[in-house]
N, CA, C and O atoms as a GROMACS GRO file, in nm:
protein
  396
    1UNK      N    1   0.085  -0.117   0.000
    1UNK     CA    2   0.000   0.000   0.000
    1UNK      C    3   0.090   0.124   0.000
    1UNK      O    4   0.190   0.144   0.068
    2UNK      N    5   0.034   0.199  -0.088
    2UNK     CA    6   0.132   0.349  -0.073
    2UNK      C    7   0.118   0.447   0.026
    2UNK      O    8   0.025   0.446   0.107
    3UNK      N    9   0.222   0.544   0.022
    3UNK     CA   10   0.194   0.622   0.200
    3UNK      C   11   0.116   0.694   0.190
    3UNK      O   12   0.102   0.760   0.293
    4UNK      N   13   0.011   0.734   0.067
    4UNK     CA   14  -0.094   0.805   0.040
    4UNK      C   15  -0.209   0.735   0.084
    4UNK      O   16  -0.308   0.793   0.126
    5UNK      N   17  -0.197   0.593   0.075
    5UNK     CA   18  -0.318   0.483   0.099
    5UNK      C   19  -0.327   0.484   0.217
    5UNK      O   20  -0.432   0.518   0.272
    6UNK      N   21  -0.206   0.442   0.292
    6UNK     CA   22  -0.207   0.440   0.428
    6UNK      C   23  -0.232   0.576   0.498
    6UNK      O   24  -0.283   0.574   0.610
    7UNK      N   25  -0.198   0.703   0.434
    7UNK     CA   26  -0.242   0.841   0.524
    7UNK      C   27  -0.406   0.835   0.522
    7UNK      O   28  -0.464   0.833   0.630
    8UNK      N   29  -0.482   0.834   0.397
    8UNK     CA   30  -0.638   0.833   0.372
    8UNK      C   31  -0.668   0.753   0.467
    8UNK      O   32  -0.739   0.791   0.560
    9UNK      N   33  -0.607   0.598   0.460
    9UNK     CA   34  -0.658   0.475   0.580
    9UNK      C   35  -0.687   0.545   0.693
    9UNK      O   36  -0.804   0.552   0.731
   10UNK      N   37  -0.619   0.584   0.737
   10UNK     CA   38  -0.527   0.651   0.896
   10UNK      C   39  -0.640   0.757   0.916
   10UNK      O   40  -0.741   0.751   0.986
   11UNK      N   41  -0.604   0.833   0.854
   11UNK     CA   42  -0.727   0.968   0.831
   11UNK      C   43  -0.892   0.948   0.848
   11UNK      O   44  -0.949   1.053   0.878
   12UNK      N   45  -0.950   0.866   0.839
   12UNK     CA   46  -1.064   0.784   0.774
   12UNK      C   47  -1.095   0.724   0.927
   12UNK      O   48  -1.208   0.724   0.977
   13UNK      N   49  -0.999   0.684   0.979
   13UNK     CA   50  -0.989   0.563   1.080
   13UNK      C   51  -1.052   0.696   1.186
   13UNK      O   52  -1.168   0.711   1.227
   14UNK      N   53  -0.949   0.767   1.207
   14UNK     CA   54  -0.970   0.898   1.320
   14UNK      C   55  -1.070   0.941   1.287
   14UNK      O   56  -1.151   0.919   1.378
   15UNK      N   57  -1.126   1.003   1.189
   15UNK     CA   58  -1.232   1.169   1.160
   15UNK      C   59  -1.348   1.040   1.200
   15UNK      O   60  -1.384   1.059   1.316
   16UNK      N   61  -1.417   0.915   1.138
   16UNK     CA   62  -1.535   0.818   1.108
   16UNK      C   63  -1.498   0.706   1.201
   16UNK      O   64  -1.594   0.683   1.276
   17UNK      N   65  -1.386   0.620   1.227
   17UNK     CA   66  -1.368   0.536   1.306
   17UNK      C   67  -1.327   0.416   1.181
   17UNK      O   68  -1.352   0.429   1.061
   18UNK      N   69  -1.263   0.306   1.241
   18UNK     CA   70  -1.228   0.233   1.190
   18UNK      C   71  -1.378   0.123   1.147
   18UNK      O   72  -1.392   0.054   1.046
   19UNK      N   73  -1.446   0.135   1.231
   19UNK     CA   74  -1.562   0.029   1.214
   19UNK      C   75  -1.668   0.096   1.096
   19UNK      O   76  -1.778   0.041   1.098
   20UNK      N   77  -1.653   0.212   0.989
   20UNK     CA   78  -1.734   0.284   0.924
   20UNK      C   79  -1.754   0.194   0.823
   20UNK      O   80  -1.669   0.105   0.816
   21UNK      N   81  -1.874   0.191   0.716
   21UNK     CA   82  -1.890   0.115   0.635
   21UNK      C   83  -1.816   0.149   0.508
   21UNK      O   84  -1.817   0.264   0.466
   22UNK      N   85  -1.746   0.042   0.439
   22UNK     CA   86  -1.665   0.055   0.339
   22UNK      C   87  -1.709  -0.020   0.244
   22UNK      O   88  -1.767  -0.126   0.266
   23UNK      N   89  -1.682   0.036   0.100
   23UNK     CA   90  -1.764  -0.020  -0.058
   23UNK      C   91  -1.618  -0.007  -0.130
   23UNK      O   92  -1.572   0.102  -0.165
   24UNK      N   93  -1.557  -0.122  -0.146
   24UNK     CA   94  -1.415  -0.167  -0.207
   24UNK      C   95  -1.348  -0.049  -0.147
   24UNK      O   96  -1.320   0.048  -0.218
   25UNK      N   97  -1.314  -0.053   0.012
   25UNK     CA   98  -1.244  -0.037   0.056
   25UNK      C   99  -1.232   0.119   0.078
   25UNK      O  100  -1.130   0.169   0.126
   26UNK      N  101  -1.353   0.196   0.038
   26UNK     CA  102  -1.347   0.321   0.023
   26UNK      C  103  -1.497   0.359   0.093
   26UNK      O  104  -1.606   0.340   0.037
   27UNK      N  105  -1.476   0.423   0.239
   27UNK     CA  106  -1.595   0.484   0.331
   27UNK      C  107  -1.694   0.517   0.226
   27UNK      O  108  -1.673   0.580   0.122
   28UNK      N  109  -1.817   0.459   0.272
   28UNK     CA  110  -1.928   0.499   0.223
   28UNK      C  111  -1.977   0.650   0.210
   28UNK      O  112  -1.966   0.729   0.304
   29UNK      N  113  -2.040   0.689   0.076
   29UNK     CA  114  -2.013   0.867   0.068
   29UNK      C  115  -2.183   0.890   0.072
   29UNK      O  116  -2.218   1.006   0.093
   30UNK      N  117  -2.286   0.793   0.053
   30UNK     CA  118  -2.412   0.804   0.026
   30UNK      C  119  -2.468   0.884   0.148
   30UNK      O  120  -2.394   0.912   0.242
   31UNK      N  121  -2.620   0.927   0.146
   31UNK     CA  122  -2.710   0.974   0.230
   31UNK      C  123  -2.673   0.915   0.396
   31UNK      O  124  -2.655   0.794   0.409
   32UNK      N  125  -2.666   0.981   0.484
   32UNK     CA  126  -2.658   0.992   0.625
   32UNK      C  127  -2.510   0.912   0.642
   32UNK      O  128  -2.472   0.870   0.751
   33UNK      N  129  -2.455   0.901   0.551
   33UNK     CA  130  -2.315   0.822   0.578
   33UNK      C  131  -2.245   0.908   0.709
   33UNK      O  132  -2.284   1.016   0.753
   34UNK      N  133  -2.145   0.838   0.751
   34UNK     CA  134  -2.039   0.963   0.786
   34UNK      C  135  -1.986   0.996   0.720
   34UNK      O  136  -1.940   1.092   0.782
   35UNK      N  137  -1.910   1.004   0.555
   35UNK     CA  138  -1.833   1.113   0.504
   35UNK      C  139  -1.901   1.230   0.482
   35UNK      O  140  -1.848   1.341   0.474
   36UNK      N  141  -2.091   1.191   0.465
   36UNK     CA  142  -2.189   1.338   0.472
   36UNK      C  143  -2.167   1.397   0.542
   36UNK      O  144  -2.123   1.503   0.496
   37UNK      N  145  -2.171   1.394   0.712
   37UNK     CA  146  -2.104   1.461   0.821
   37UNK      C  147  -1.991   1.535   0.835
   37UNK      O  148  -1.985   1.634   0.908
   38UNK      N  149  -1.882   1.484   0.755
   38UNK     CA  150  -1.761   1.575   0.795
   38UNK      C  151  -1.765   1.688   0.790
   38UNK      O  152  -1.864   1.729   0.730
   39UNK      N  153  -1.699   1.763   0.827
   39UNK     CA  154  -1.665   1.905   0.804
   39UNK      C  155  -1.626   1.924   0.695
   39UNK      O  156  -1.579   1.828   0.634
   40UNK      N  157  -1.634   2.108   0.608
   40UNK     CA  158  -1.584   2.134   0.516
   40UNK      C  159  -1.410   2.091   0.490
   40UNK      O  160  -1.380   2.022   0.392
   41UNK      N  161  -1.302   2.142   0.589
   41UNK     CA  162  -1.212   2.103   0.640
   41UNK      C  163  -1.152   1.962   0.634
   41UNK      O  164  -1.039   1.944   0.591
   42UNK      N  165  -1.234   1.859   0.679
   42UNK     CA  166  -1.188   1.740   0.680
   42UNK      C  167  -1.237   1.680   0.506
   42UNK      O  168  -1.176   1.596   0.441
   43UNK      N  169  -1.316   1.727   0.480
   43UNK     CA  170  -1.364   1.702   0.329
   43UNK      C  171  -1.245   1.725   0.231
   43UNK      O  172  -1.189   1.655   0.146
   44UNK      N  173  -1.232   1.836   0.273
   44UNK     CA  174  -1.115   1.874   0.175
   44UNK      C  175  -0.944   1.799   0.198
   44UNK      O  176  -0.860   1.754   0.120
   45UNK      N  177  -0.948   1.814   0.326
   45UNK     CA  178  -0.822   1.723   0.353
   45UNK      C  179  -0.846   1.557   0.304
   45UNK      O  180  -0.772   1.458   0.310
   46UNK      N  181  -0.945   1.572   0.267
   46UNK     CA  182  -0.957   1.402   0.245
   46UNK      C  183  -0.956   1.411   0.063
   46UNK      O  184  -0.887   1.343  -0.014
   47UNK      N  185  -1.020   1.478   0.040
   47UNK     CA  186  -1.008   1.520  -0.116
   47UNK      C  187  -0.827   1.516  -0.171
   47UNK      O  188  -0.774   1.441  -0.254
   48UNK      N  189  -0.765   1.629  -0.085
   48UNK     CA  190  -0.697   1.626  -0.123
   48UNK      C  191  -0.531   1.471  -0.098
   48UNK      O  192  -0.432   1.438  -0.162
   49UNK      N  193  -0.593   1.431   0.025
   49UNK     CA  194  -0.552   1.290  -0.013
   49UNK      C  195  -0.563   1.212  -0.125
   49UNK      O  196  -0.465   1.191  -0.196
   50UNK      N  197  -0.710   1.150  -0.158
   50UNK     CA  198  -0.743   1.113  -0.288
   50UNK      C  199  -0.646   1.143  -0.395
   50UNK      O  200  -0.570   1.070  -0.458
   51UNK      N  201  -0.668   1.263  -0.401
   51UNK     CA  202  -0.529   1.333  -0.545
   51UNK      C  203  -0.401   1.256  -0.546
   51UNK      O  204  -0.344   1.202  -0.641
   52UNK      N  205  -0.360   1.264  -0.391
   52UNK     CA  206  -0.241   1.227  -0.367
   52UNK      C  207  -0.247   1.051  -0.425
   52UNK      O  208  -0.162   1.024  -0.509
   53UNK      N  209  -0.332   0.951  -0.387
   53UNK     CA  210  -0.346   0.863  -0.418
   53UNK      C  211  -0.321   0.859  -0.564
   53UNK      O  212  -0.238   0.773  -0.594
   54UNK      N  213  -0.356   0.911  -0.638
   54UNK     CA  214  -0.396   0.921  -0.811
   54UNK      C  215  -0.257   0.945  -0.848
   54UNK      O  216  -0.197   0.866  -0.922
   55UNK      N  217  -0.179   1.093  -0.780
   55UNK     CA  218  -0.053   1.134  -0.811
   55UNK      C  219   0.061   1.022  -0.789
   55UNK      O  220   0.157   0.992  -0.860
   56UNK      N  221   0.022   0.978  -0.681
   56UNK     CA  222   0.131   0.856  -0.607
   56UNK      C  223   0.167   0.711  -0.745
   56UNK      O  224   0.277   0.665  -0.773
   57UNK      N  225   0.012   0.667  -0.814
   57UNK     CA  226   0.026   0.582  -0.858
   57UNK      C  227   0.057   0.626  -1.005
   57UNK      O  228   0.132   0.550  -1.066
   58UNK      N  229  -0.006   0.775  -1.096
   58UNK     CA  230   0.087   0.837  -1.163
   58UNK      C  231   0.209   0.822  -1.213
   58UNK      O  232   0.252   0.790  -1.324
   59UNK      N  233   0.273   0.859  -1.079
   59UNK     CA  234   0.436   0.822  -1.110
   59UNK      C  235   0.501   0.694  -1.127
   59UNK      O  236   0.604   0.656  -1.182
   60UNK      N  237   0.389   0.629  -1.051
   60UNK     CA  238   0.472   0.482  -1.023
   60UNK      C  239   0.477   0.397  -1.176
   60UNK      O  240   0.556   0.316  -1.224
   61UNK      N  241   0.350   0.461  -1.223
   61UNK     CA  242   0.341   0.374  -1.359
   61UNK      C  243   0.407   0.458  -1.484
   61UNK      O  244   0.400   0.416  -1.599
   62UNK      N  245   0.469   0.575  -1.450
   62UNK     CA  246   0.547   0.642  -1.536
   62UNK      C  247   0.686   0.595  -1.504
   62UNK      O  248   0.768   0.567  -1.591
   63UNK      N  249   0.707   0.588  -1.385
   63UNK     CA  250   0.851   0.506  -1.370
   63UNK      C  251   0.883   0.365  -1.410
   63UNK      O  252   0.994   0.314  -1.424
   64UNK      N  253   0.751   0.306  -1.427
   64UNK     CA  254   0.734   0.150  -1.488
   64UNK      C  255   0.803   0.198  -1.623
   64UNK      O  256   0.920   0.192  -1.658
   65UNK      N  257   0.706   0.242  -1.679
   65UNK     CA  258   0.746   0.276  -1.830
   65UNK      C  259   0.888   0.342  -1.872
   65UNK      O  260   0.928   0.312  -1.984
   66UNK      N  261   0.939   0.398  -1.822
   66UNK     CA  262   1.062   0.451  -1.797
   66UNK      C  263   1.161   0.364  -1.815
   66UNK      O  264   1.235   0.360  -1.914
   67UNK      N  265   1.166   0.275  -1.695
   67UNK     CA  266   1.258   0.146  -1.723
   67UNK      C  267   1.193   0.018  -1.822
   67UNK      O  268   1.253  -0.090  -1.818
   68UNK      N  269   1.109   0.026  -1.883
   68UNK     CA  270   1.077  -0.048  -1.990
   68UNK      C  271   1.152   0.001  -2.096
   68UNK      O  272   1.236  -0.068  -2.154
   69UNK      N  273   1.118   0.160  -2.135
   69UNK     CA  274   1.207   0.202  -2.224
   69UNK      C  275   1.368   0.235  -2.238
   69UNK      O  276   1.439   0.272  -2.331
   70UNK      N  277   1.383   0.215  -2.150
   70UNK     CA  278   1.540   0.236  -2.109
   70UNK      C  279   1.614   0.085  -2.107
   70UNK      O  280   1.733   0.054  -2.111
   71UNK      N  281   1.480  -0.004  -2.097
   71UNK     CA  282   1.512  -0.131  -2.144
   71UNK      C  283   1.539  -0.192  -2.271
   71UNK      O  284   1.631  -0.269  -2.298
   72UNK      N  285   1.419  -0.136  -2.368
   72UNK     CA  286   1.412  -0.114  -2.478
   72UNK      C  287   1.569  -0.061  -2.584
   72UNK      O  288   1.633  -0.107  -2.678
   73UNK      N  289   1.570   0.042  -2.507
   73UNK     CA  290   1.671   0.135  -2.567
   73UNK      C  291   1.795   0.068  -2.541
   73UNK      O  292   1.891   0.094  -2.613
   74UNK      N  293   1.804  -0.007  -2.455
   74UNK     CA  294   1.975  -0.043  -2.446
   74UNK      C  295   1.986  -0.149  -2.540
   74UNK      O  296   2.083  -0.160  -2.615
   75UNK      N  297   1.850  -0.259  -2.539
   75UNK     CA  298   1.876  -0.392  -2.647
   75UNK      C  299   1.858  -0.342  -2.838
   75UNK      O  300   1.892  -0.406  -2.938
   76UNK      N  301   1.804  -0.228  -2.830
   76UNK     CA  302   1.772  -0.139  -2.962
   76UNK      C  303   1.968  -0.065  -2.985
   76UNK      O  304   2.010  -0.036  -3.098
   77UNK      N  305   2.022  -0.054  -2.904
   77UNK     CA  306   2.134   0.016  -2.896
   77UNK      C  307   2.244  -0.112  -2.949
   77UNK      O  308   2.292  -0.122  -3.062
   78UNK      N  309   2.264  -0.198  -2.839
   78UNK     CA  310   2.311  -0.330  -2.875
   78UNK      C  311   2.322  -0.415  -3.008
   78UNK      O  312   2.411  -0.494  -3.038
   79UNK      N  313   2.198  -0.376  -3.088
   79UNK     CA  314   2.138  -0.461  -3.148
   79UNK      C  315   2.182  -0.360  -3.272
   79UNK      O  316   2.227  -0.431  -3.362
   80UNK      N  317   2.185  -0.254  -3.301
   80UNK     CA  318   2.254  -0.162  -3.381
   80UNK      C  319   2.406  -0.177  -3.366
   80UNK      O  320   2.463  -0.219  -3.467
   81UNK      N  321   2.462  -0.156  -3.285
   81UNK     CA  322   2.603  -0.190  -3.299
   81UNK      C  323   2.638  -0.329  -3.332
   81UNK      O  324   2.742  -0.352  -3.395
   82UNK      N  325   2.549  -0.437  -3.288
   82UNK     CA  326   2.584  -0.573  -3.344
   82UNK      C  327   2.602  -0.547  -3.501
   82UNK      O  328   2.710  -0.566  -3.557
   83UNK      N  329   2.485  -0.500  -3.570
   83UNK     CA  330   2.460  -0.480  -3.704
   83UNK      C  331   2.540  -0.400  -3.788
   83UNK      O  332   2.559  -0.420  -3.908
   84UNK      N  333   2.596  -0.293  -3.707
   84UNK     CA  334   2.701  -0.221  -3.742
   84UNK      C  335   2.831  -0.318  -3.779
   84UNK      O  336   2.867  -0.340  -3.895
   85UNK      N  337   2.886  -0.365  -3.674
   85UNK     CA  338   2.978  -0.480  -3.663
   85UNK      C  339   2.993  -0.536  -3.758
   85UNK      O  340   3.104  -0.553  -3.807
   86UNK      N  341   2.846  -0.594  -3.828
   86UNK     CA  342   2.871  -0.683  -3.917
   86UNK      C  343   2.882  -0.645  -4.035
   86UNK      O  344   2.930  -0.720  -4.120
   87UNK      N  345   2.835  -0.510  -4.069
   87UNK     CA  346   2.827  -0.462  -4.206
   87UNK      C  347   2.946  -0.380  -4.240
   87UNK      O  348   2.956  -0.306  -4.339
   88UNK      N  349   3.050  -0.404  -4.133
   88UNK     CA  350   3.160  -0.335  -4.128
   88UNK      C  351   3.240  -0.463  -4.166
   88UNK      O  352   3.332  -0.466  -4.247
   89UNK      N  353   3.190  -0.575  -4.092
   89UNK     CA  354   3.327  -0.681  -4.128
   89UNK      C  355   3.322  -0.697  -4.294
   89UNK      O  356   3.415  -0.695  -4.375
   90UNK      N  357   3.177  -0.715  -4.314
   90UNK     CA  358   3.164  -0.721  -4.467
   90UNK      C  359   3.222  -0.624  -4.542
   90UNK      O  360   3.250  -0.653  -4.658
   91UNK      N  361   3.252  -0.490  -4.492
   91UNK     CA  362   3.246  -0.436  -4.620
   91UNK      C  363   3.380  -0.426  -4.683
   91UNK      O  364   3.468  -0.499  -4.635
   92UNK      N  365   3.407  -0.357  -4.771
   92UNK     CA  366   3.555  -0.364  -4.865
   92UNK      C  367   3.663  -0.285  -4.736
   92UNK      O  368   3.634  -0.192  -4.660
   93UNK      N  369   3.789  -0.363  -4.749
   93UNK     CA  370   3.881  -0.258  -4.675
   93UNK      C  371   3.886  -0.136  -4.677
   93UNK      O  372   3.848  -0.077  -4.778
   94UNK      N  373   3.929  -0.074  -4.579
   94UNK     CA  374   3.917   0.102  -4.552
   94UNK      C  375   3.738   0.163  -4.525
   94UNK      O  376   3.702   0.265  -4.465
   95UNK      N  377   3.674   0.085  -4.574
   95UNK     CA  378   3.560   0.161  -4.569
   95UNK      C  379   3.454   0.119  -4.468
   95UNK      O  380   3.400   0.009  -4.451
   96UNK      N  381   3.437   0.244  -4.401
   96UNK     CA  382   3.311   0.218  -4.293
   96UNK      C  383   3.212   0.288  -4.244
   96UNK      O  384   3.207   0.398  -4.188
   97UNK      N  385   3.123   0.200  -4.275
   97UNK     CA  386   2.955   0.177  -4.292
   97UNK      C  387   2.883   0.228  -4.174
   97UNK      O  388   2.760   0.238  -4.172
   98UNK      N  389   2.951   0.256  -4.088
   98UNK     CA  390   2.855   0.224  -3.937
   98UNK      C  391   2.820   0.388  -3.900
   98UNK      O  392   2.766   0.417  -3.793
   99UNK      N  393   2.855   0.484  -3.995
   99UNK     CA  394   2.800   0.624  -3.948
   99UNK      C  395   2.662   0.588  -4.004
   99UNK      O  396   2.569   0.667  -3.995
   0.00000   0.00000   0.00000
C-alpha cells in the first residue's frame, strides 16, 4: 500500500472510526453516511488525499514505463552496434559503414 493509501486509511480511521462502512475499501459517501457529516475542512483534507493517491500511482506507472524504455533502448542500442559490426566486417577494406 502506498503512503498516500495508508495516510487516507489513517485519516478515515480517526475523523469516522475504523468500524465505518466501506464499498471496495473506500468509506461509504451516500445519504446519512459519515463522510456526509464531515466538516468542510476534513472534506477537503480528504479530497486532497485522494489526489495524492492518483498522483502517487501516476508516477509509479510512469517510472514502470521509464525502465521499460530504457530497457528497450539499451537492447535497440546493442542490437545496432551488433549490425554495425557486421556490415563493417563485410564491407571492402578502408571503408566504414557504421556512421
Amino acid at each position: 500500500m502506498a503512503d498516500a493509501t495508508k495516510q487516507l486509511r489513517a485519516f478515515e480511521d480517526s475523523i469516522v472510526g475504523a468500524e465505518a462502512r466501506r464499498i471496495n475499501g473506500q468509506i461509504e459517501r451516500g445519504r446519512g453516511s459519515a463522510f456526509e457529516k464531515l466538516s468542510a475542512a476534513d472534506r477537503a483534507r480528504h479530497a486532497a488525499l485522494e489526489r495524492l493517491i492518483v498522483l502517487e500511482r501516476t508516477v509509479e506507472t510512469a517510472r514502470v514505463a521509464a525502465d521499460v524504455a530504457q530497457t528497450k533502448l539499451a537492447a535497440a542500442t546493442q542490437a545496432h552496434g551488433s549490425a554495425a559490426e557486421r556490415l563493417n566486417a563485410s564491407a571492402p577494406a578502408g571503408i566504414d559503414v557504421s556512421a
